[in-house]
PyMOL Python script that loads the backbone (N, CA, C, O; Angstrom):
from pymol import cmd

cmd.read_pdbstr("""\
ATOM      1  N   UNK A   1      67.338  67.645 -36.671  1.00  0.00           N
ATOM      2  CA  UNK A   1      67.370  69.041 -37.014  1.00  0.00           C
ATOM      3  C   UNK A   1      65.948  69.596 -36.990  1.00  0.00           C
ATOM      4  O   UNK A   1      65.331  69.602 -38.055  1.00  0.00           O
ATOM      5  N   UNK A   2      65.368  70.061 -35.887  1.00  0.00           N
ATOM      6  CA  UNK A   2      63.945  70.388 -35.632  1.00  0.00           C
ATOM      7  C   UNK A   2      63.772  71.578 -36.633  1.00  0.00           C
ATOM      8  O   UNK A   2      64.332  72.622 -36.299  1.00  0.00           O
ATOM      9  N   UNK A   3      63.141  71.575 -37.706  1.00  0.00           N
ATOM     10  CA  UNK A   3      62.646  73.450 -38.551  1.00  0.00           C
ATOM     11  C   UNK A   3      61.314  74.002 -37.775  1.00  0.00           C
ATOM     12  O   UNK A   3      60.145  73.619 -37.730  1.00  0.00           O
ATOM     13  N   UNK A   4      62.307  75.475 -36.973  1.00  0.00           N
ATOM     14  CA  UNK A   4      61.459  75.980 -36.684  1.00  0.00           C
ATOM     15  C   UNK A   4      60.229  76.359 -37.362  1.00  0.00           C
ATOM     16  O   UNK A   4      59.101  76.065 -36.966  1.00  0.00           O
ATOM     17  N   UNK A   5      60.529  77.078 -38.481  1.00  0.00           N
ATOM     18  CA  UNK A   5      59.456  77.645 -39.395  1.00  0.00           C
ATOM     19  C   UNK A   5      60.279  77.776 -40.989  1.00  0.00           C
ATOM     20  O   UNK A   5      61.482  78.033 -41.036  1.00  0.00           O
ATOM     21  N   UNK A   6      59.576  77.596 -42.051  1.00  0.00           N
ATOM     22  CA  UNK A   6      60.014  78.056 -43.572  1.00  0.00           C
ATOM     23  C   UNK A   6      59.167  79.602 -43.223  1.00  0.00           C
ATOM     24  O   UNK A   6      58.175  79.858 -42.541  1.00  0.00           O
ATOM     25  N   UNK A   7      60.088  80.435 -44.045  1.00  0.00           N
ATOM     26  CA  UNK A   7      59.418  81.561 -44.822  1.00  0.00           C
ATOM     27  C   UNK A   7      60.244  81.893 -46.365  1.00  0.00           C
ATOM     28  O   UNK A   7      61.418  81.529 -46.433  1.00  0.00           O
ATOM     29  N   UNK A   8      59.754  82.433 -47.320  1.00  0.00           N
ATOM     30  CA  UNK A   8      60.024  82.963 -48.521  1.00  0.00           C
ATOM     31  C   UNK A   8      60.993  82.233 -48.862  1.00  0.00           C
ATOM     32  O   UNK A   8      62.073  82.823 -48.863  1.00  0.00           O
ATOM     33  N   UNK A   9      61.028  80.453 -49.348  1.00  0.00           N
ATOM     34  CA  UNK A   9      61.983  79.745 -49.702  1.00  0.00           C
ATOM     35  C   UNK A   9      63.481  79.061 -48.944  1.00  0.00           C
ATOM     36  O   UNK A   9      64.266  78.179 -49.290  1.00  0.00           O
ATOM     37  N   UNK A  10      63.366  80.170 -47.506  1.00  0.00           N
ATOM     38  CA  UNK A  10      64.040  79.697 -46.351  1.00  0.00           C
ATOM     39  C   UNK A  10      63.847  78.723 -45.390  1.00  0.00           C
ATOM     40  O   UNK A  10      62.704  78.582 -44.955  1.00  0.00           O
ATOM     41  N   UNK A  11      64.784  77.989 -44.952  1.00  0.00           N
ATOM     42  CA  UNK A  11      64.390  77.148 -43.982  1.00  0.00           C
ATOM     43  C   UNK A  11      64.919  77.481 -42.249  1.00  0.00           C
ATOM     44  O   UNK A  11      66.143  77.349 -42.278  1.00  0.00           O
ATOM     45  N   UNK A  12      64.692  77.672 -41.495  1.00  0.00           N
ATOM     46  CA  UNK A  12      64.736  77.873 -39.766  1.00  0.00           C
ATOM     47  C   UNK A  12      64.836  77.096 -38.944  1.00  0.00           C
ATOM     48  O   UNK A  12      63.942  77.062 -38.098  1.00  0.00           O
ATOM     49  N   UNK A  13      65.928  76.179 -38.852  1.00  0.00           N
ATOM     50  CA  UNK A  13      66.035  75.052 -37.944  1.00  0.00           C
ATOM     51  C   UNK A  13      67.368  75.294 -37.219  1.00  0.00           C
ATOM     52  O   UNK A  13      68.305  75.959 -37.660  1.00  0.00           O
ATOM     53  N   UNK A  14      67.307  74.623 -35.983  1.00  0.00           N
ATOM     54  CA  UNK A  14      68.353  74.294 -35.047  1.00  0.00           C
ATOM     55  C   UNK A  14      69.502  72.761 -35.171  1.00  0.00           C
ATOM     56  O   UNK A  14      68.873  71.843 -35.698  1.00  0.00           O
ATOM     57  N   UNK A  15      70.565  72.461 -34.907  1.00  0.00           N
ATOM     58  CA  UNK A  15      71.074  70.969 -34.677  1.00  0.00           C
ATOM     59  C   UNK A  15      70.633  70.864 -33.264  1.00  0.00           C
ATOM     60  O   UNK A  15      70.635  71.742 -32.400  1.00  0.00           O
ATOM     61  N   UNK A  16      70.182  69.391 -33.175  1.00  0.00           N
ATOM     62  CA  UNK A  16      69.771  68.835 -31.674  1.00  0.00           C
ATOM     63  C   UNK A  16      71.119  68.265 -31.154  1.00  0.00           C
ATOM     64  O   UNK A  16      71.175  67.748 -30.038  1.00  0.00           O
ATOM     65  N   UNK A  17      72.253  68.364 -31.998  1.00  0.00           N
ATOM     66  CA  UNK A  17      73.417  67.819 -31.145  1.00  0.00           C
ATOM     67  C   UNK A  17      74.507  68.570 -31.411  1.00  0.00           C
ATOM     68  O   UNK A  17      75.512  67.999 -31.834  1.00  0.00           O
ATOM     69  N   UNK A  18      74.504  70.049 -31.201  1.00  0.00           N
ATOM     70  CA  UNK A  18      75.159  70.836 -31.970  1.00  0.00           C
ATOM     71  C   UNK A  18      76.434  71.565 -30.385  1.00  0.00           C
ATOM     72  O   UNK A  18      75.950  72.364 -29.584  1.00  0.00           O
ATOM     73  N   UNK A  19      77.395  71.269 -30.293  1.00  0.00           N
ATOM     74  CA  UNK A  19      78.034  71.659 -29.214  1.00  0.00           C
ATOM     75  C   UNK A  19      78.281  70.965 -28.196  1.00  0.00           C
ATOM     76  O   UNK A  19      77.480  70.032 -28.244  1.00  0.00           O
ATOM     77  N   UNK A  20      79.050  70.842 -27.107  1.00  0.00           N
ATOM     78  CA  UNK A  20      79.067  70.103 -26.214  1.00  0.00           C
ATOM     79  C   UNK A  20      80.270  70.599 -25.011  1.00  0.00           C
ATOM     80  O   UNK A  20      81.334  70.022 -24.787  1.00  0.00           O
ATOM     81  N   UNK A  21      79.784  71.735 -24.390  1.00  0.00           N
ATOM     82  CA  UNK A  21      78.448  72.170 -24.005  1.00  0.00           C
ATOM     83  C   UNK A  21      77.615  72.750 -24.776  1.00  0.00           C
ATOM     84  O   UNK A  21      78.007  73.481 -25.686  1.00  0.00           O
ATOM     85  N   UNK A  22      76.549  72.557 -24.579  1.00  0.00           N
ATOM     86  CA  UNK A  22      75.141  73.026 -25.756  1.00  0.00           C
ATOM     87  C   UNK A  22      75.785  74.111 -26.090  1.00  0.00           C
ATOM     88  O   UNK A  22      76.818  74.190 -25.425  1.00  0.00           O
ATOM     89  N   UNK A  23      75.621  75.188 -26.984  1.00  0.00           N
ATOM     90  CA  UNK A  23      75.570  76.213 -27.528  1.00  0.00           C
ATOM     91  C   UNK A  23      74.684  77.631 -27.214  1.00  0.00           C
ATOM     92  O   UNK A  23      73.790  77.532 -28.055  1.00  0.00           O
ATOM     93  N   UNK A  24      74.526  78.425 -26.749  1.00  0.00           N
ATOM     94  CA  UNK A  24      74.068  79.416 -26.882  1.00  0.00           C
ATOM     95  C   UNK A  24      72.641  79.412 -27.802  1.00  0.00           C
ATOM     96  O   UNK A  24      72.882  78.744 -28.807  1.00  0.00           O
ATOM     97  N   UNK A  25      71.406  79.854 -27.827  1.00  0.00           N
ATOM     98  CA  UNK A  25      70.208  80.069 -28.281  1.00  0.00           C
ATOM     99  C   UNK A  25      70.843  80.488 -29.692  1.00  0.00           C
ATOM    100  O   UNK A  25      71.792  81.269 -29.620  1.00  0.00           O
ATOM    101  N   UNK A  26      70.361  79.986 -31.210  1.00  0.00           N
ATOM    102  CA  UNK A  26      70.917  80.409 -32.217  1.00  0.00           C
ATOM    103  C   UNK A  26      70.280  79.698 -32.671  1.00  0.00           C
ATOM    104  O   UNK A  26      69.738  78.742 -32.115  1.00  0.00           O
ATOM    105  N   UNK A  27      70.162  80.238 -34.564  1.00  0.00           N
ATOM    106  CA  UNK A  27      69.148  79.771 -35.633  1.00  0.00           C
ATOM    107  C   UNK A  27      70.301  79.293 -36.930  1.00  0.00           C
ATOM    108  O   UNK A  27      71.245  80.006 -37.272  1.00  0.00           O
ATOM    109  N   UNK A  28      70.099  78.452 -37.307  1.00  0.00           N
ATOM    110  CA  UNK A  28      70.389  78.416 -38.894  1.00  0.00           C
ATOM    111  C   UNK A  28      69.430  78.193 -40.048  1.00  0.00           C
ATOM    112  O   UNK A  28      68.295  77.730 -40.157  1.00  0.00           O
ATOM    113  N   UNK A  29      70.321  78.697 -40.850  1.00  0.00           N
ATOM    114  CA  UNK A  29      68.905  79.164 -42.253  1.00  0.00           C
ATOM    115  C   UNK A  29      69.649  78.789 -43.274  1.00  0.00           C
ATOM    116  O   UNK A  29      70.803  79.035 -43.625  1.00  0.00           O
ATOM    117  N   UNK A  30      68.457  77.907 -43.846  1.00  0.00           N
ATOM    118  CA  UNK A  30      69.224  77.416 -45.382  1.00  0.00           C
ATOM    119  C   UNK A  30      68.675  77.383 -46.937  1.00  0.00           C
ATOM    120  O   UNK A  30      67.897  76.436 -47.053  1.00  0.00           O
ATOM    121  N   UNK A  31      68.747  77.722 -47.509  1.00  0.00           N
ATOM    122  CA  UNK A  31      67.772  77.937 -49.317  1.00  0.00           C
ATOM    123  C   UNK A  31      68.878  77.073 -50.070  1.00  0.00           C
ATOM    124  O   UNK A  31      70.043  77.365 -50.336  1.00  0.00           O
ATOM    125  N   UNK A  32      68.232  76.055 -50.298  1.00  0.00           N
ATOM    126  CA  UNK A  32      69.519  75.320 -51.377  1.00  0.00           C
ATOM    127  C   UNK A  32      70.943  74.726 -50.580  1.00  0.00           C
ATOM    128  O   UNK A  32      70.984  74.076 -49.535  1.00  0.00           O
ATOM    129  N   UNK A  33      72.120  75.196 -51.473  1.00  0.00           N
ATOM    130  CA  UNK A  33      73.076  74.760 -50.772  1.00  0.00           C
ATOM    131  C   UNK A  33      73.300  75.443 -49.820  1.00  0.00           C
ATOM    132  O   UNK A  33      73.483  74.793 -48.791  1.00  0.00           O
ATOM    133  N   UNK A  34      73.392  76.940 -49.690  1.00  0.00           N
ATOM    134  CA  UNK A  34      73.557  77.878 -48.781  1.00  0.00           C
ATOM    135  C   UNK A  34      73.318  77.748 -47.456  1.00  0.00           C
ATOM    136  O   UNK A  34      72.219  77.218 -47.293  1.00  0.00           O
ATOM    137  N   UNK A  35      73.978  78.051 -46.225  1.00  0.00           N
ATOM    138  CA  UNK A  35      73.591  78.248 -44.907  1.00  0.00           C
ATOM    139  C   UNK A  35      74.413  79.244 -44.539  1.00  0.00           C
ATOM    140  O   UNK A  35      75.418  79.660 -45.116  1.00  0.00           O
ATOM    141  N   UNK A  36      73.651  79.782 -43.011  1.00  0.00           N
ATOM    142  CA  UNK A  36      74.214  80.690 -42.269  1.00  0.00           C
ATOM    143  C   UNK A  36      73.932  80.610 -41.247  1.00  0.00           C
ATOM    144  O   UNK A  36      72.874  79.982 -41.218  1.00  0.00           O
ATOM    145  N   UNK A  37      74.360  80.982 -39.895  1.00  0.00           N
ATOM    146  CA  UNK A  37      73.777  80.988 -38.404  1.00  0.00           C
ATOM    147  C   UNK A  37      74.241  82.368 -38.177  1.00  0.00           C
ATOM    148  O   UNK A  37      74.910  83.283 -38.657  1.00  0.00           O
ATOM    149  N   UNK A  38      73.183  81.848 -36.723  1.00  0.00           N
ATOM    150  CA  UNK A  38      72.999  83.682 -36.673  1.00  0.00           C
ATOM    151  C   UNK A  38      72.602  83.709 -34.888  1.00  0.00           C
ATOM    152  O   UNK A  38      71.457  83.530 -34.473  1.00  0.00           O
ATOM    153  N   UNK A  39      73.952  84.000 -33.885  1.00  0.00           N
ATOM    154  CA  UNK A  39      73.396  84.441 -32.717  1.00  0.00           C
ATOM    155  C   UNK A  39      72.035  85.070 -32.575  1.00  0.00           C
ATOM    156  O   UNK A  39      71.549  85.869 -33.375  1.00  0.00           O
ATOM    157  N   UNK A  40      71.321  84.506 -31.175  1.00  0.00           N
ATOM    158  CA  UNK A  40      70.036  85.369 -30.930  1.00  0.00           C
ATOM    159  C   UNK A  40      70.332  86.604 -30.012  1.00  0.00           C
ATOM    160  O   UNK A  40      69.907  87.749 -30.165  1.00  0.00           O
ATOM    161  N   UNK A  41      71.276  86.054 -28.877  1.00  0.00           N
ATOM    162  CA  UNK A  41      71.624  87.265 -28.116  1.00  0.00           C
ATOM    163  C   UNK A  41      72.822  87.754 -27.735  1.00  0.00           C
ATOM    164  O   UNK A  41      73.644  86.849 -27.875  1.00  0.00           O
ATOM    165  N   UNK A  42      73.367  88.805 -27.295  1.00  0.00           N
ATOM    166  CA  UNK A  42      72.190  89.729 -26.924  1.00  0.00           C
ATOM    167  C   UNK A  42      71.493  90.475 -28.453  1.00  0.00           C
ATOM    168  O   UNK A  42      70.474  91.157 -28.347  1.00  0.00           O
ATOM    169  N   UNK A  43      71.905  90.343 -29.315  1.00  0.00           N
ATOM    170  CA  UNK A  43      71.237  91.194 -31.094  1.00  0.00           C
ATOM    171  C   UNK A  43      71.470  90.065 -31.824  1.00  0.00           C
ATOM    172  O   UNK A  43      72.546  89.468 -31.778  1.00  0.00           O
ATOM    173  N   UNK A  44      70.570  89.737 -32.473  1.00  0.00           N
ATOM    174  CA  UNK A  44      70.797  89.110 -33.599  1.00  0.00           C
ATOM    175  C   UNK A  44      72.095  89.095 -34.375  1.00  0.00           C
ATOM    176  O   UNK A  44      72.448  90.240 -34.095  1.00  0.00           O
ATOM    177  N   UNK A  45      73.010  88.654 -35.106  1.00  0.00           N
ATOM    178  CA  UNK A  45      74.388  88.657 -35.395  1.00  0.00           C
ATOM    179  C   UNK A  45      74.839  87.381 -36.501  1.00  0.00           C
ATOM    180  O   UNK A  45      74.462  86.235 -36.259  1.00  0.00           O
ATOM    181  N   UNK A  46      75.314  87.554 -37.197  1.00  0.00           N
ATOM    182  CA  UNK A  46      75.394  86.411 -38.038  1.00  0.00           C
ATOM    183  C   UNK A  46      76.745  85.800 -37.409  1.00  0.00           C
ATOM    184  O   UNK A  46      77.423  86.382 -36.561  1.00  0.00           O
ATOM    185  N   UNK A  47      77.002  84.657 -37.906  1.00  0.00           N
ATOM    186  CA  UNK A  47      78.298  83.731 -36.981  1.00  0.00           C
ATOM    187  C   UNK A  47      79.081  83.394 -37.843  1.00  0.00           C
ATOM    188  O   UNK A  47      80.307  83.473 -37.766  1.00  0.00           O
ATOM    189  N   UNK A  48      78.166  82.807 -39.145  1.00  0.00           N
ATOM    190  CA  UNK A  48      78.431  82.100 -40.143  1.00  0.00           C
ATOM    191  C   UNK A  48      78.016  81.855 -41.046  1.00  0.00           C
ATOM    192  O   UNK A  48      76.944  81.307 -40.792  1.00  0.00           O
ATOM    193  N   UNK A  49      78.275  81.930 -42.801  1.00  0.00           N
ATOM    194  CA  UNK A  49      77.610  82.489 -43.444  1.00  0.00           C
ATOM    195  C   UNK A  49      78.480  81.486 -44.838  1.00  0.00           C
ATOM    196  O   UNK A  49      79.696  81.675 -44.821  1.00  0.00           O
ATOM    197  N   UNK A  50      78.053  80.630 -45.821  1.00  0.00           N
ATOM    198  CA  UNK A  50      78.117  80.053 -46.420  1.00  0.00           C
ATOM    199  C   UNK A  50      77.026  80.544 -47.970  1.00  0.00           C
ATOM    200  O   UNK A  50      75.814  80.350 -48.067  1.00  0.00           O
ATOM    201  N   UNK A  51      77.627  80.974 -48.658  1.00  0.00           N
ATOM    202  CA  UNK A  51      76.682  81.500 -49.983  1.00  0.00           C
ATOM    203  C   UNK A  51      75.443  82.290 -49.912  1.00  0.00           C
ATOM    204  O   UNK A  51      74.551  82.322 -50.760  1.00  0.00           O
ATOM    205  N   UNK A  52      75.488  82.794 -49.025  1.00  0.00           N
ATOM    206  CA  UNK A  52      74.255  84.219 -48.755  1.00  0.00           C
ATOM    207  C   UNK A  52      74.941  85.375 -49.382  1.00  0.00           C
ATOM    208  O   UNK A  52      76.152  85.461 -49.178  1.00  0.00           O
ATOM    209  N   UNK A  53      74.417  86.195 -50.044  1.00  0.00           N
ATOM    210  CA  UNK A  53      74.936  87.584 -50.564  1.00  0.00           C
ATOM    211  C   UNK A  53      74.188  88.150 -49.153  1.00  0.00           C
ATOM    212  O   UNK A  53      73.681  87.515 -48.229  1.00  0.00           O
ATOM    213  N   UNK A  54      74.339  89.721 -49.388  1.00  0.00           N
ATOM    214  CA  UNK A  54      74.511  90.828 -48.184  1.00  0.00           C
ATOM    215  C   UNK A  54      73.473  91.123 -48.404  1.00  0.00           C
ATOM    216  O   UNK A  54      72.978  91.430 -47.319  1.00  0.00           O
ATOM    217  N   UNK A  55      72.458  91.287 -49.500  1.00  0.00           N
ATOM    218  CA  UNK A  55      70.966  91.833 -49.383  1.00  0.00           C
ATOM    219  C   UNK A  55      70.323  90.512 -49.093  1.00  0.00           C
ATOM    220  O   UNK A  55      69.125  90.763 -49.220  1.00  0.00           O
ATOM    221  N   UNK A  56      70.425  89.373 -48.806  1.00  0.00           N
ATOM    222  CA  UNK A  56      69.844  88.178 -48.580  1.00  0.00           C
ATOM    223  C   UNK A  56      70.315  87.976 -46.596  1.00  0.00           C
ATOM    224  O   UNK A  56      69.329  87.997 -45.859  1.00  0.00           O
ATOM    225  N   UNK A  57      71.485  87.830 -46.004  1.00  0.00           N
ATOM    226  CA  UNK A  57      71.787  88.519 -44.676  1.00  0.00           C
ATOM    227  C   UNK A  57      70.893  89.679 -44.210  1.00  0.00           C
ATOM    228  O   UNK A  57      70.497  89.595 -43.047  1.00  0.00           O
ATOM    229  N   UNK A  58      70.530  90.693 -44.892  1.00  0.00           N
ATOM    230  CA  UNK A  58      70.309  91.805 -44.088  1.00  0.00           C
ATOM    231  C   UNK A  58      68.783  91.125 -44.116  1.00  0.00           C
ATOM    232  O   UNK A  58      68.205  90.985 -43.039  1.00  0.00           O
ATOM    233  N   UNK A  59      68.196  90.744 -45.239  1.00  0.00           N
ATOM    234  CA  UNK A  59      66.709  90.429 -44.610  1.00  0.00           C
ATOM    235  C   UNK A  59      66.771  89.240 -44.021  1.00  0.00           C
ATOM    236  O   UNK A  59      65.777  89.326 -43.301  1.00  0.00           O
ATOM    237  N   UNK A  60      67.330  87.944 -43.757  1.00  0.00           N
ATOM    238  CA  UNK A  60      67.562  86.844 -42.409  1.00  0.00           C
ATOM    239  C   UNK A  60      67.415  87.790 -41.122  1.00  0.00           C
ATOM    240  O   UNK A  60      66.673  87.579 -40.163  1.00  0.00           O
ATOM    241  N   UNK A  61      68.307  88.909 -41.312  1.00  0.00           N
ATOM    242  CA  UNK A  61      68.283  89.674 -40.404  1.00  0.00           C
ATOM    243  C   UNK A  61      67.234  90.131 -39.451  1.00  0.00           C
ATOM    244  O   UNK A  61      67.306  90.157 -38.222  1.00  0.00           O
ATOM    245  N   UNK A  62      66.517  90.390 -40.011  1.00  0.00           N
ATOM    246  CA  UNK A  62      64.875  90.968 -40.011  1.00  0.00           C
ATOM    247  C   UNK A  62      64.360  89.801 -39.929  1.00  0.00           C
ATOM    248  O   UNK A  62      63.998  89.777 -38.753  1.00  0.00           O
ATOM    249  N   UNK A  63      64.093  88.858 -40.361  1.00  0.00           N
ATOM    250  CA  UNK A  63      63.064  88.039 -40.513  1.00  0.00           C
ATOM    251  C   UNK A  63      63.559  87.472 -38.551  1.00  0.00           C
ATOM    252  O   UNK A  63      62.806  87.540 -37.580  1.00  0.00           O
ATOM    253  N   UNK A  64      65.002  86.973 -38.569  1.00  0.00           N
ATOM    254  CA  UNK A  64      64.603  86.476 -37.033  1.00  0.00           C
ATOM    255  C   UNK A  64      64.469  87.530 -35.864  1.00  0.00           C
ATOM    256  O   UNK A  64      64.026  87.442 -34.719  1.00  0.00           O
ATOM    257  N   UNK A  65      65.018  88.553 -36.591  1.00  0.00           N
ATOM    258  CA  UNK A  65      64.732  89.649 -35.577  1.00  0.00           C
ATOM    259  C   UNK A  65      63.261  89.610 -35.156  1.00  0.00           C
ATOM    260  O   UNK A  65      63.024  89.743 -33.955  1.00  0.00           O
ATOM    261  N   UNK A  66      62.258  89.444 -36.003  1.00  0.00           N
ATOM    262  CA  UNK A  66      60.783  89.476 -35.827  1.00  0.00           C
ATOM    263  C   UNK A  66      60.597  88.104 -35.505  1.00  0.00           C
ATOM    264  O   UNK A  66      59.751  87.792 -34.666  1.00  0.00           O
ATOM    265  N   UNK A  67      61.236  87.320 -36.031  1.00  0.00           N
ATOM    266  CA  UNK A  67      60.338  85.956 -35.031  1.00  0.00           C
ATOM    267  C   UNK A  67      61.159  85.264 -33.943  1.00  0.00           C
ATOM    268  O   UNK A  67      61.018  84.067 -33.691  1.00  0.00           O
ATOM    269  N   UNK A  68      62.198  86.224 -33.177  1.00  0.00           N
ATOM    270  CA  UNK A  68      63.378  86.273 -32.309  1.00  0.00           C
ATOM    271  C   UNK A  68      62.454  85.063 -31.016  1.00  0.00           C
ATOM    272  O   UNK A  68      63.006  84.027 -30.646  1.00  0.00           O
ATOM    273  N   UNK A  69      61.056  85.471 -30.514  1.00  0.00           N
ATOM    274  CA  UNK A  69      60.828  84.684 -29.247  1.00  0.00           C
ATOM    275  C   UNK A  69      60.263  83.587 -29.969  1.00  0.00           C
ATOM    276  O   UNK A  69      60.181  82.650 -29.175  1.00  0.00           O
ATOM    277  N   UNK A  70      59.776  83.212 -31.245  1.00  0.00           N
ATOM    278  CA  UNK A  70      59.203  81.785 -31.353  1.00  0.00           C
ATOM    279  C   UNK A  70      60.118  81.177 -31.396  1.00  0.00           C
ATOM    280  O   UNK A  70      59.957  80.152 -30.734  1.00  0.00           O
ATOM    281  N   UNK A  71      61.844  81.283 -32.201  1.00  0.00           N
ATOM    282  CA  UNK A  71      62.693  80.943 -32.277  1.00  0.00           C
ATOM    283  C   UNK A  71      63.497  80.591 -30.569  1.00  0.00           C
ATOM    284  O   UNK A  71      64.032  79.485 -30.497  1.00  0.00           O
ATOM    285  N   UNK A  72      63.549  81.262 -29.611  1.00  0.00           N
ATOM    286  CA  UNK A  72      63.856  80.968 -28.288  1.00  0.00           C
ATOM    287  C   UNK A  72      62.713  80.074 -27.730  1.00  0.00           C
ATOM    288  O   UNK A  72      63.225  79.199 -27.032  1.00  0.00           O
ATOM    289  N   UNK A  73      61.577  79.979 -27.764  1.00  0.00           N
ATOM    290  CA  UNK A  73      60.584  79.055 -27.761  1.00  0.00           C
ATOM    291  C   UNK A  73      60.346  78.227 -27.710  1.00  0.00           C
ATOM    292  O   UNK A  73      60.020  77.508 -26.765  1.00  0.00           O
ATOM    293  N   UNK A  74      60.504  77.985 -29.402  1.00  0.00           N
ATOM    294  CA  UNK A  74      60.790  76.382 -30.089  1.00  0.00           C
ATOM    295  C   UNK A  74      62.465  75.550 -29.257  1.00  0.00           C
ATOM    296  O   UNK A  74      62.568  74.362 -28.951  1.00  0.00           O
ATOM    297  N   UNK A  75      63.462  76.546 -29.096  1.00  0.00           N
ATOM    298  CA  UNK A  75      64.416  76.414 -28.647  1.00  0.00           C
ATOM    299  C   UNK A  75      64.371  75.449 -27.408  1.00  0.00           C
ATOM    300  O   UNK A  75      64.902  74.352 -27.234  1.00  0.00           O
ATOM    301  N   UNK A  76      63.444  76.331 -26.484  1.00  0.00           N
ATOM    302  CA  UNK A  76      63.160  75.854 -24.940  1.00  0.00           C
ATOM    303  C   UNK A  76      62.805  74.687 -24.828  1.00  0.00           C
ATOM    304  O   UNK A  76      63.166  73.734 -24.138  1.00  0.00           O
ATOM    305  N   UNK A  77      61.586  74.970 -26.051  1.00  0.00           N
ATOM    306  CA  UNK A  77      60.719  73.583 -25.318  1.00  0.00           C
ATOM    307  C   UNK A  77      61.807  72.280 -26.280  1.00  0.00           C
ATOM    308  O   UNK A  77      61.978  71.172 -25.772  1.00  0.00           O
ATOM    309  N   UNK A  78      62.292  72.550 -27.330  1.00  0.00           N
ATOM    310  CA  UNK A  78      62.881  71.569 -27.531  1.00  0.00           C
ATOM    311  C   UNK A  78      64.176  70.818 -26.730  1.00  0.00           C
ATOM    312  O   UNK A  78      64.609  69.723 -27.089  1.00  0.00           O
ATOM    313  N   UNK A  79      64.660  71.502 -25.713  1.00  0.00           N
ATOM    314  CA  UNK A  79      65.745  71.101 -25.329  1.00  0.00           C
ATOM    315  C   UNK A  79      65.160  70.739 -23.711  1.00  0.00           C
ATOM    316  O   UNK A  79      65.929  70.078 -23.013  1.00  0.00           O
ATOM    317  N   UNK A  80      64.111  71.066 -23.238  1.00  0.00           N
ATOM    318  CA  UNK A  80      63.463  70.558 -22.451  1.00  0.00           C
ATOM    319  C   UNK A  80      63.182  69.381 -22.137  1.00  0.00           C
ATOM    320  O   UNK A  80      63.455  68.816 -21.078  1.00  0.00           O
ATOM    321  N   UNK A  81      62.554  68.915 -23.157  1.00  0.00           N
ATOM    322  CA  UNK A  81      62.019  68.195 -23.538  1.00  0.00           C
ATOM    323  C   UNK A  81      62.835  66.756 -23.583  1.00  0.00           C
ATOM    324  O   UNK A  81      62.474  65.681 -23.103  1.00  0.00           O
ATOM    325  N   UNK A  82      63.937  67.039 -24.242  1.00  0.00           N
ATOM    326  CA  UNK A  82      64.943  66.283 -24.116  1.00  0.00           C
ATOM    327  C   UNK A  82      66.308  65.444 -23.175  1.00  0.00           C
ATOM    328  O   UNK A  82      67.088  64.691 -23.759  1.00  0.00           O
TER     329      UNK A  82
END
""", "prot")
cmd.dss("prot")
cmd.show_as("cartoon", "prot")
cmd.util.cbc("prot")
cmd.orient("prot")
């Protein structure tokens, strides 16, 4: 489970064996027990959502919205790579 980046108690990681066929470019985010994923394209979009309230979603929201290409990035080179 590569973490892209922590911010504000969140965590930003991908599964490296998640689908088969791979999956579509997408993030999951987790604080505690909680997770959620969240399509990258074409808009950001949540998929799935496990103990997040709606003012905690709307800023995930934002946060990958703004770090949308390190997240496709980290994505690339990780599956590249592989």
């Amino acid at each position: 489970m590569p973490t892209v980046f922590k911010f504000g108690g969140f965590r930003f990681f991908f599964y490296s064996n998640e689908g088969n066929p791979r999956e579509p470019v997408h993030i999951h985010v987790e604080r505690g027990e909680m997770e959620a994923k969240f399509w990258l394209q074409p808009s950001v979009r949540l998929v799935y959502n496990d103990g997040f309230n709606a003012k905690a979603l709307r800023e995930l929201t934002v946060i990958i919205e703004e770090r949308r290409n390190d997240i496709e990035r980290a994505w690339n080179d990780f599956f590249r790579e592989s």
